[in-house]
PyMOL Python script that loads the backbone (N, CA, C, O; Angstrom):
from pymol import cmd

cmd.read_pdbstr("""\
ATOM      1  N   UNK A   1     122.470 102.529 100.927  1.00  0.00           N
ATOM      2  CA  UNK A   1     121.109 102.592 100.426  1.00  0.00           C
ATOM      3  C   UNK A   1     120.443 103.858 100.968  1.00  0.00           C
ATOM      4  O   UNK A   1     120.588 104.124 102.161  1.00  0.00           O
ATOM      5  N   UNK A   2     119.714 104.668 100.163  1.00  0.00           N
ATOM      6  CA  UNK A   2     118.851 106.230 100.745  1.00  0.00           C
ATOM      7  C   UNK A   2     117.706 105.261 100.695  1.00  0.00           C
ATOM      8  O   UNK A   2     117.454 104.130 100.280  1.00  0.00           O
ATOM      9  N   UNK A   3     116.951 106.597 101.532  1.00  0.00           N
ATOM     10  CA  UNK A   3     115.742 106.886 102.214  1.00  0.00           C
ATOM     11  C   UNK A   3     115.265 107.510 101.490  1.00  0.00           C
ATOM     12  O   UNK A   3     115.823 108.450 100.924  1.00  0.00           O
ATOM     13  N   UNK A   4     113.864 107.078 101.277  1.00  0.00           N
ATOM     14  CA  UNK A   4     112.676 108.547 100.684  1.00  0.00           C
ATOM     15  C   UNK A   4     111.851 108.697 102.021  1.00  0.00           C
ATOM     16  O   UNK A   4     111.949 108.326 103.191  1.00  0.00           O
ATOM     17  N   UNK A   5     110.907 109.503 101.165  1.00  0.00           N
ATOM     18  CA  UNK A   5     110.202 109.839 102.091  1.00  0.00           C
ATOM     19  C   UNK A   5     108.712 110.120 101.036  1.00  0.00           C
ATOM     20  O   UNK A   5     108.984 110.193  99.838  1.00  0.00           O
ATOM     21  N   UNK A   6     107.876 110.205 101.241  1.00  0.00           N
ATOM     22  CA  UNK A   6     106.444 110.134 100.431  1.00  0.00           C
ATOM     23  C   UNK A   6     105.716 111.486 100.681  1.00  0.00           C
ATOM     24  O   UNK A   6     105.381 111.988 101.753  1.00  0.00           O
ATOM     25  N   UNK A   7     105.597 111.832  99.717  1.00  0.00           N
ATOM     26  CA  UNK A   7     104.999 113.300  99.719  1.00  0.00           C
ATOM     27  C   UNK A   7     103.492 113.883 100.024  1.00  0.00           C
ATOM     28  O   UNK A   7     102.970 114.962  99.744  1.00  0.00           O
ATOM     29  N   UNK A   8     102.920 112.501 100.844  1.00  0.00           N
ATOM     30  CA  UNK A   8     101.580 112.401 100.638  1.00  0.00           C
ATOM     31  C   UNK A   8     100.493 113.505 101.157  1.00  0.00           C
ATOM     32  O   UNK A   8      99.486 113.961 100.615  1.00  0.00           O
ATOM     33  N   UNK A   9     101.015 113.715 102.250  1.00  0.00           N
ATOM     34  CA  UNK A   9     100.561 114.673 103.171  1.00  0.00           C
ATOM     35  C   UNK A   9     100.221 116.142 102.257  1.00  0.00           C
ATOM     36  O   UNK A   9      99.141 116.613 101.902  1.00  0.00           O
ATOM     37  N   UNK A  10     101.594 116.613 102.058  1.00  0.00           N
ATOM     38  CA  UNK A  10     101.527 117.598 100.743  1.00  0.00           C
ATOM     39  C   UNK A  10     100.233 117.741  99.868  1.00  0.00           C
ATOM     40  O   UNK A  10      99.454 118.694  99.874  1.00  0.00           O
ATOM     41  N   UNK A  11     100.178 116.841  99.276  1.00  0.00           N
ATOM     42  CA  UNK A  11      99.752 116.777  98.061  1.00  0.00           C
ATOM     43  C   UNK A  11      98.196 116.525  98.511  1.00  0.00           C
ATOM     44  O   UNK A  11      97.434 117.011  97.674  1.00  0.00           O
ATOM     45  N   UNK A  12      97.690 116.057  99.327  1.00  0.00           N
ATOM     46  CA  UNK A  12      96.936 115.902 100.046  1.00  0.00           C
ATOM     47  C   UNK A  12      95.727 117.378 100.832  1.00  0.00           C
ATOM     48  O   UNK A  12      94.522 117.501 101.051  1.00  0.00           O
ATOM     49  N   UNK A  13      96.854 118.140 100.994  1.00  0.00           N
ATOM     50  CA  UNK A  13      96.722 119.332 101.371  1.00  0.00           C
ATOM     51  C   UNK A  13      96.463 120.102  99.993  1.00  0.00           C
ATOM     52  O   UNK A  13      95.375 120.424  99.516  1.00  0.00           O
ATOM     53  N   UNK A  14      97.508 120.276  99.571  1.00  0.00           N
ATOM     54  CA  UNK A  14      97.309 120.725  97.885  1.00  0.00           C
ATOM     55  C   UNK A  14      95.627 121.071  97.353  1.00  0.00           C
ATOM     56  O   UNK A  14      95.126 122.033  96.771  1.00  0.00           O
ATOM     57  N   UNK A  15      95.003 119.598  97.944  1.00  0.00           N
ATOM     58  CA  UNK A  15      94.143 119.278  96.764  1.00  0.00           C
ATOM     59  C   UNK A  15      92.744 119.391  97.870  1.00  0.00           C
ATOM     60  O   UNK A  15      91.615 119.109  97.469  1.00  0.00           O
ATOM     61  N   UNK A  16      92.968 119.764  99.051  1.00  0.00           N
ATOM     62  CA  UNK A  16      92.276 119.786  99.976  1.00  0.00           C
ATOM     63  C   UNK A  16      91.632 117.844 100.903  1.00  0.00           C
ATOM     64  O   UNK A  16      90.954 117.482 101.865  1.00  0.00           O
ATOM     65  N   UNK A  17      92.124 117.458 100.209  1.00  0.00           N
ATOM     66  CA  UNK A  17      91.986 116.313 100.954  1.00  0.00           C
ATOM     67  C   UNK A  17      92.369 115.751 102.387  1.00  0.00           C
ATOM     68  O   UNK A  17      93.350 115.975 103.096  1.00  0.00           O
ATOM     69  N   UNK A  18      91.311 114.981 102.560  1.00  0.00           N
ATOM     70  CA  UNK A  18      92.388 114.132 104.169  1.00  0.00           C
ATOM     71  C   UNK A  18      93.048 112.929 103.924  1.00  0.00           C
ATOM     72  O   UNK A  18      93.171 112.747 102.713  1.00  0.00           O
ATOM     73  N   UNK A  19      93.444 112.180 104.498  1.00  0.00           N
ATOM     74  CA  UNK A  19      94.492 111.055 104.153  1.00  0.00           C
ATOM     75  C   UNK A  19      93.547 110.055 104.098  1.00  0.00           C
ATOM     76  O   UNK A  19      93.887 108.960 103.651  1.00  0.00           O
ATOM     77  N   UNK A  20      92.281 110.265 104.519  1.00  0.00           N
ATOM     78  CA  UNK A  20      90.926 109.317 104.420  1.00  0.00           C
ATOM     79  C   UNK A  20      90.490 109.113 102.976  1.00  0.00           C
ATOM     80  O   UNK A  20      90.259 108.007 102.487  1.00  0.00           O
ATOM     81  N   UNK A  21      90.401 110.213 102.372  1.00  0.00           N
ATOM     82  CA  UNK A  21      90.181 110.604 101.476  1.00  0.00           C
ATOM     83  C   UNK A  21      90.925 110.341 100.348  1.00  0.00           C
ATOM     84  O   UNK A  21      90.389 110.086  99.269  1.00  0.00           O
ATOM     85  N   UNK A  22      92.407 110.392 100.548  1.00  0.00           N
ATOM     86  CA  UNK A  22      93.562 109.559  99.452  1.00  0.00           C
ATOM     87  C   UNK A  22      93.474 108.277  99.528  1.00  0.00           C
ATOM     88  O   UNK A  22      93.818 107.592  98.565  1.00  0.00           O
ATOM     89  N   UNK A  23      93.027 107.746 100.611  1.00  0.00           N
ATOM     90  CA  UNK A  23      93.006 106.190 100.734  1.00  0.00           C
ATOM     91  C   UNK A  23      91.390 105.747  99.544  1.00  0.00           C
ATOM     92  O   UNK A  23      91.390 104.946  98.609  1.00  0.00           O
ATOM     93  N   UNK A  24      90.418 106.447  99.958  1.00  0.00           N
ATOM     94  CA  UNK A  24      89.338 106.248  99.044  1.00  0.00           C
ATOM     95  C   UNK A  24      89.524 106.094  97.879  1.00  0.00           C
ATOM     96  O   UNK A  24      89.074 105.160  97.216  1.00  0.00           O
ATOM     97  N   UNK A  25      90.311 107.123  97.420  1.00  0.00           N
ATOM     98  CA  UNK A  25      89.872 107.524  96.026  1.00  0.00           C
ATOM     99  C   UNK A  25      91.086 106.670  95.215  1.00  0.00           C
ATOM    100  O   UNK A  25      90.993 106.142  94.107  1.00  0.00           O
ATOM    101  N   UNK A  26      92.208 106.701  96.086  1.00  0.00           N
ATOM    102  CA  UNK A  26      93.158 105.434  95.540  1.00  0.00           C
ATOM    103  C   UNK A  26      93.096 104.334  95.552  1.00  0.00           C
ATOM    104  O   UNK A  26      93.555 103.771  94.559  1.00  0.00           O
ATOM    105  N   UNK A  27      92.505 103.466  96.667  1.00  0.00           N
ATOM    106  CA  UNK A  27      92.164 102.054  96.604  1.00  0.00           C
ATOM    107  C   UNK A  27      93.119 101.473  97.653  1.00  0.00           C
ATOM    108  O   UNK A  27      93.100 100.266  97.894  1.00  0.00           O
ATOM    109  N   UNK A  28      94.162 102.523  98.436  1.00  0.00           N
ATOM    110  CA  UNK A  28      95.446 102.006  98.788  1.00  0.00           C
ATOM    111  C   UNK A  28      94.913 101.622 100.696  1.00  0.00           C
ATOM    112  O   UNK A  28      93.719 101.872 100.862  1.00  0.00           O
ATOM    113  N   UNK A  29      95.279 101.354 101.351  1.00  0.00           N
ATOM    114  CA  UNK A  29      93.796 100.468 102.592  1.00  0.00           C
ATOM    115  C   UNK A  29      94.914 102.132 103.368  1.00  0.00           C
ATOM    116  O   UNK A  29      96.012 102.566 103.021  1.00  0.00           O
ATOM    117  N   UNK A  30      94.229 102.462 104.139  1.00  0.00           N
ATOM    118  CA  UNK A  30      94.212 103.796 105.500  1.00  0.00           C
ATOM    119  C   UNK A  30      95.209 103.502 105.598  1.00  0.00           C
ATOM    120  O   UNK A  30      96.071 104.021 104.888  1.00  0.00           O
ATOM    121  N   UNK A  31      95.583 102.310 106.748  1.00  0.00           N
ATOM    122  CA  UNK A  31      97.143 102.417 106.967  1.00  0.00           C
ATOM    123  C   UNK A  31      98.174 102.436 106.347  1.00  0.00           C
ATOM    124  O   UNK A  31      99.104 103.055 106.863  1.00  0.00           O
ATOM    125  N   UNK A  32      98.358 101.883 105.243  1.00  0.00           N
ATOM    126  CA  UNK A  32      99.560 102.146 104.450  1.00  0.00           C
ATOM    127  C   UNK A  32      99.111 103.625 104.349  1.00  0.00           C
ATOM    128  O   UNK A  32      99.908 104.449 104.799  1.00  0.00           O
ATOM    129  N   UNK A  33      98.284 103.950 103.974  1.00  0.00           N
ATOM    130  CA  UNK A  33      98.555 105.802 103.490  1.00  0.00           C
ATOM    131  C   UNK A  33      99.293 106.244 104.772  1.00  0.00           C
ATOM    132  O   UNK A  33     100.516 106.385 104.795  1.00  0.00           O
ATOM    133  N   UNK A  34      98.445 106.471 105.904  1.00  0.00           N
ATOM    134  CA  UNK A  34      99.198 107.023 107.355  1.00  0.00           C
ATOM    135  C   UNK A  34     100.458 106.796 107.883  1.00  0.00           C
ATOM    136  O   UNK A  34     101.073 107.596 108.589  1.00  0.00           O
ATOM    137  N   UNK A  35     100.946 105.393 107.442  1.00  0.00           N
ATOM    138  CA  UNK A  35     102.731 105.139 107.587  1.00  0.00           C
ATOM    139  C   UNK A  35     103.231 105.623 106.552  1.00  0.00           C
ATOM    140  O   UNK A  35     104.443 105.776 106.703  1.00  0.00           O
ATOM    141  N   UNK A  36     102.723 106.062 105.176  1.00  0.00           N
ATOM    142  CA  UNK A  36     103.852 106.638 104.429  1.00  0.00           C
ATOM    143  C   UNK A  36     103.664 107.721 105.112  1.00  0.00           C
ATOM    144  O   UNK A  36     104.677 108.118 105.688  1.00  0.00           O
ATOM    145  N   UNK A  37     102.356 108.586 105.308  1.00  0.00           N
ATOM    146  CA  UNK A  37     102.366 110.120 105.504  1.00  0.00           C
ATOM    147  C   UNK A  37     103.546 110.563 106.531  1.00  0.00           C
ATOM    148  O   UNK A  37     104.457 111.381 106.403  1.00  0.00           O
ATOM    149  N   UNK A  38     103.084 109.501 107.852  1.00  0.00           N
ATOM    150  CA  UNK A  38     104.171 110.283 109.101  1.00  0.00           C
ATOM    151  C   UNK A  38     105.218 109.256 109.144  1.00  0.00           C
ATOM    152  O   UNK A  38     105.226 108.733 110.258  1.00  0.00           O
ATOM    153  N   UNK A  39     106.158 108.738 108.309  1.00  0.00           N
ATOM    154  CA  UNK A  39     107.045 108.088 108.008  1.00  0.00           C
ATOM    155  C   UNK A  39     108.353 109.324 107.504  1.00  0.00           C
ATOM    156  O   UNK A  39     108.124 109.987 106.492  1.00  0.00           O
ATOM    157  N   UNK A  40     109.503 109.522 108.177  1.00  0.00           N
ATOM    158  CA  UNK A  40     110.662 110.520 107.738  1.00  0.00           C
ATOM    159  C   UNK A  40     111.404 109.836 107.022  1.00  0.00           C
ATOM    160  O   UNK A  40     112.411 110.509 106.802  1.00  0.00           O
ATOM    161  N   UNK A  41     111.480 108.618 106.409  1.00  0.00           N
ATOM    162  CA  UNK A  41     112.465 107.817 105.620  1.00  0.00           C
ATOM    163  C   UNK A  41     112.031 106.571 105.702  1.00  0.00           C
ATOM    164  O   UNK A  41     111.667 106.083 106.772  1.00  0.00           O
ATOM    165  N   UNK A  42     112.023 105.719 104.206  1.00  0.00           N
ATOM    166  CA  UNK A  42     111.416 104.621 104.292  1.00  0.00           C
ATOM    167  C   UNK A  42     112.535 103.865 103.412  1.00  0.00           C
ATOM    168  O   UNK A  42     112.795 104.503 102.393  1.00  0.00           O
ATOM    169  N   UNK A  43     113.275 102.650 103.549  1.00  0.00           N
ATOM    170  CA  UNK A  43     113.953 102.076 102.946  1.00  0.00           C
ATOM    171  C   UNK A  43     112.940 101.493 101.522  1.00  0.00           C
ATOM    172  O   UNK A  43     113.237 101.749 100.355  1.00  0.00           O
ATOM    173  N   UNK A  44     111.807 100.735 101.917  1.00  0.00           N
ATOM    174  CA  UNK A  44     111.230  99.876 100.790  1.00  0.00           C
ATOM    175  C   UNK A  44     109.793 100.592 100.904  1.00  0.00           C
ATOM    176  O   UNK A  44     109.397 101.163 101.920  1.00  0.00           O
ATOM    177  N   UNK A  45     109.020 100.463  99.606  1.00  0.00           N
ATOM    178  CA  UNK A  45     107.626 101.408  99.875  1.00  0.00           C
ATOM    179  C   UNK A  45     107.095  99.997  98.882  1.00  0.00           C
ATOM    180  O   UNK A  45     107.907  99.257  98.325  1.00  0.00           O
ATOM    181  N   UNK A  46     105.687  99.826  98.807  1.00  0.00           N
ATOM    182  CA  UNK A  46     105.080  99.181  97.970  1.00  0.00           C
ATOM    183  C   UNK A  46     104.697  99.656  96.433  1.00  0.00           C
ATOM    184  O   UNK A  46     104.208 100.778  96.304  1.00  0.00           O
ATOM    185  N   UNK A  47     104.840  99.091  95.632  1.00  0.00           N
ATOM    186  CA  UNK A  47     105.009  99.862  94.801  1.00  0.00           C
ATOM    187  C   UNK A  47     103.743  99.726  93.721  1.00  0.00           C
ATOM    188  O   UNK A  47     103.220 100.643  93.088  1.00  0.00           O
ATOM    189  N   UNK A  48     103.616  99.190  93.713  1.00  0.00           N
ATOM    190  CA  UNK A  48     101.583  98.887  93.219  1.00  0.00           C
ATOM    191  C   UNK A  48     100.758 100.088  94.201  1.00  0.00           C
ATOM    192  O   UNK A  48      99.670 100.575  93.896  1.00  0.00           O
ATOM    193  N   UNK A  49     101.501 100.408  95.361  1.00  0.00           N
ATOM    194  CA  UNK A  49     100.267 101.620  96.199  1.00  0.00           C
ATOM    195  C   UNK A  49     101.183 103.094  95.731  1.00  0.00           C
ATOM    196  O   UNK A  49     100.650 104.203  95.732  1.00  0.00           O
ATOM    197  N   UNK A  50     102.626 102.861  95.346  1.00  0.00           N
ATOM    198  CA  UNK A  50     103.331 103.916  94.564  1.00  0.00           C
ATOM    199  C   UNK A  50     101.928 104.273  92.957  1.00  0.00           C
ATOM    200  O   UNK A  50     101.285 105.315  92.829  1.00  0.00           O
ATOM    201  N   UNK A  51     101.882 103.420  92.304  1.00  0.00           N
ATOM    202  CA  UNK A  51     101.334 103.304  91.314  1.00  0.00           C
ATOM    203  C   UNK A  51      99.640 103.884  91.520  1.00  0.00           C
ATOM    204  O   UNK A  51      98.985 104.555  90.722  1.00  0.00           O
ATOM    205  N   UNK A  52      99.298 103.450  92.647  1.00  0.00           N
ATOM    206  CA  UNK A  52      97.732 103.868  92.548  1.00  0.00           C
ATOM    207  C   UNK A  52      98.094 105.470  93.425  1.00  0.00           C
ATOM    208  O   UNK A  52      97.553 106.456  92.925  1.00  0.00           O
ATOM    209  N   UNK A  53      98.476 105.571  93.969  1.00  0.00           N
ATOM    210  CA  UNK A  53      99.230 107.370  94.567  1.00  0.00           C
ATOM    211  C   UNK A  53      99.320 108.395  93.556  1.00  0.00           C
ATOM    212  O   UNK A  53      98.702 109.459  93.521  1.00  0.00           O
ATOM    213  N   UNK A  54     100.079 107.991  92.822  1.00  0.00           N
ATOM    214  CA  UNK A  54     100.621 108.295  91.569  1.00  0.00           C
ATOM    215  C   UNK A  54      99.482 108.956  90.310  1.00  0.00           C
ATOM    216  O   UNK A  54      99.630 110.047  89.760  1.00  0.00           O
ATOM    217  N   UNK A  55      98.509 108.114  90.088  1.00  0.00           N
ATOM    218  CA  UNK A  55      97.986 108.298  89.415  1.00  0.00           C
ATOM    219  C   UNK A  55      96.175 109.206  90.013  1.00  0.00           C
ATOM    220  O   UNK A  55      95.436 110.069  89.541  1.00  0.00           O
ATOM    221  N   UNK A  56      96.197 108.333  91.263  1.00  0.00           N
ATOM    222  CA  UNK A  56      95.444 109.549  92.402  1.00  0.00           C
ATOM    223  C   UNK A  56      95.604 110.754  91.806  1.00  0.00           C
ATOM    224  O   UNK A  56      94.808 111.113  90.938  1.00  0.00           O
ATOM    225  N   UNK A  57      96.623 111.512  92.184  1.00  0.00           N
ATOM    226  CA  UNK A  57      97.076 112.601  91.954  1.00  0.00           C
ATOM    227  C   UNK A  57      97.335 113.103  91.511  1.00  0.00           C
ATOM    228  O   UNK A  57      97.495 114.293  91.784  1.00  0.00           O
ATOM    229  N   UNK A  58      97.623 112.429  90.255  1.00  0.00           N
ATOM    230  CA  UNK A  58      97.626 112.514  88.501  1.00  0.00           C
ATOM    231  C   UNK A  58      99.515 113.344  88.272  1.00  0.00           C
ATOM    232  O   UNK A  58      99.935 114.311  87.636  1.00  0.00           O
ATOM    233  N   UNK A  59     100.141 112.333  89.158  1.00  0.00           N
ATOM    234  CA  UNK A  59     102.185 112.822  89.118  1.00  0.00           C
ATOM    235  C   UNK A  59     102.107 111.339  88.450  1.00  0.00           C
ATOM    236  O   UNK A  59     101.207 110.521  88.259  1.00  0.00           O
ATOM    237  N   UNK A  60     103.574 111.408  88.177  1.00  0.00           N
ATOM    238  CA  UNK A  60     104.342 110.473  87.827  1.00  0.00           C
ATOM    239  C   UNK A  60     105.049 110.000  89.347  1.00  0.00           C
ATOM    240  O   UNK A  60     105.153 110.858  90.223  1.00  0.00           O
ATOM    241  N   UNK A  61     105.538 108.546  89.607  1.00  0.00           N
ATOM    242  CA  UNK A  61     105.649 107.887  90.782  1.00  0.00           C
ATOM    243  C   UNK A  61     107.194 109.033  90.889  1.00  0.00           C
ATOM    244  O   UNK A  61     106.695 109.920  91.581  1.00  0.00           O
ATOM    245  N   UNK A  62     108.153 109.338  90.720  1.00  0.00           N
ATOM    246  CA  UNK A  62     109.073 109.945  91.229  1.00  0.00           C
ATOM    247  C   UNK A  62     108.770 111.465  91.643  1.00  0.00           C
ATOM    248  O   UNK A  62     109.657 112.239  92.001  1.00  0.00           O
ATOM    249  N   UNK A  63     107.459 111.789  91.554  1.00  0.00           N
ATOM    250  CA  UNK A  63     107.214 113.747  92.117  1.00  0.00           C
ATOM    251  C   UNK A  63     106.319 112.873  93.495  1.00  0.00           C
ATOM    252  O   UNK A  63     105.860 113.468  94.471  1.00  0.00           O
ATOM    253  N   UNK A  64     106.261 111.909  93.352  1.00  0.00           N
ATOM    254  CA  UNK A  64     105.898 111.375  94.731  1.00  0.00           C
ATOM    255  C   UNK A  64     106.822 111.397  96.028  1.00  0.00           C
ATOM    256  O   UNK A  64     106.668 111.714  97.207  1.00  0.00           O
ATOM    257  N   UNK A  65     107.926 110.874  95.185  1.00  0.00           N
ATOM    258  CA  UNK A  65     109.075 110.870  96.249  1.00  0.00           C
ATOM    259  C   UNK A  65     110.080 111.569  96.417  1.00  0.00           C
ATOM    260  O   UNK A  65     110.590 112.034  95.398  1.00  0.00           O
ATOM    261  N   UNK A  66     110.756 111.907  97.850  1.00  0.00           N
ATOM    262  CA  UNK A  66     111.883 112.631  98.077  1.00  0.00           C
ATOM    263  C   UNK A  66     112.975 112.137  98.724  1.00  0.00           C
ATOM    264  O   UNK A  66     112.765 111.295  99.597  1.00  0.00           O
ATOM    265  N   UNK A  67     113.777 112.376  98.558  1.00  0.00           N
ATOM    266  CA  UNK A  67     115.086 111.857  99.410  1.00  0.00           C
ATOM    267  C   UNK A  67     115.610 112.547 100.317  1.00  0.00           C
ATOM    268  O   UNK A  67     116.103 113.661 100.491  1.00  0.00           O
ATOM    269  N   UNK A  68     115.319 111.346 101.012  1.00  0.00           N
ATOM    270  CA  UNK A  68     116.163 112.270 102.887  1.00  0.00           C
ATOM    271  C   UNK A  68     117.602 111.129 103.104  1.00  0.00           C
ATOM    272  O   UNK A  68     117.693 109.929 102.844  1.00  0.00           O
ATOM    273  N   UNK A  69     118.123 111.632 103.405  1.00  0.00           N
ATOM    274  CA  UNK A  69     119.170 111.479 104.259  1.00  0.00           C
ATOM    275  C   UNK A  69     119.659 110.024 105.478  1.00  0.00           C
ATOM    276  O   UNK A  69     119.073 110.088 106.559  1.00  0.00           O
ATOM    277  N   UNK A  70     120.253 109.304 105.371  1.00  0.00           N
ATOM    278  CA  UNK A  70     119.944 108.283 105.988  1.00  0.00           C
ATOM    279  C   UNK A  70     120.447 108.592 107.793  1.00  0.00           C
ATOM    280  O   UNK A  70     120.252 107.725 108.646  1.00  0.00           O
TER     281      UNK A  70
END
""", "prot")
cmd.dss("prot")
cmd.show_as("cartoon", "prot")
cmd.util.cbc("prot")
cmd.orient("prot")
């Protein structure tokens, strides 16, 4: 089974935002944002907060994610 990893931080930056700020405007609660952000590989992610990320940011749920290495 791989690992992703969540691009949040990135994209975050991108757009000038803080991770306070992705949590707002997505609906997704602080901490889940902050464990995906400094998370290097995640076996299972939620995927309803994939979905509100996603559309945050206006990607499709896979430019969200990357694959690392187990």
């Amino acid at each position: 089974m791989g690992l992703v990893r969540l691009r949040i931080r990135e994209l975050a930056d991108e757009k000038g935002w803080t991770l306070q700020e992705v949590a707002a405007r997505s609906g997704v609660p602080y901490s889940t944002i902050t464990t995906y952000a400094r998370s290097s590989g995640m076996a299972t992610v939620d995927v309803t907060a994939l979905q509100k990320l996603a559309r945050t940011f206006d990607l499709m749920i896979e430019d969200l994610l990357e694959s690392v290495k187990e």
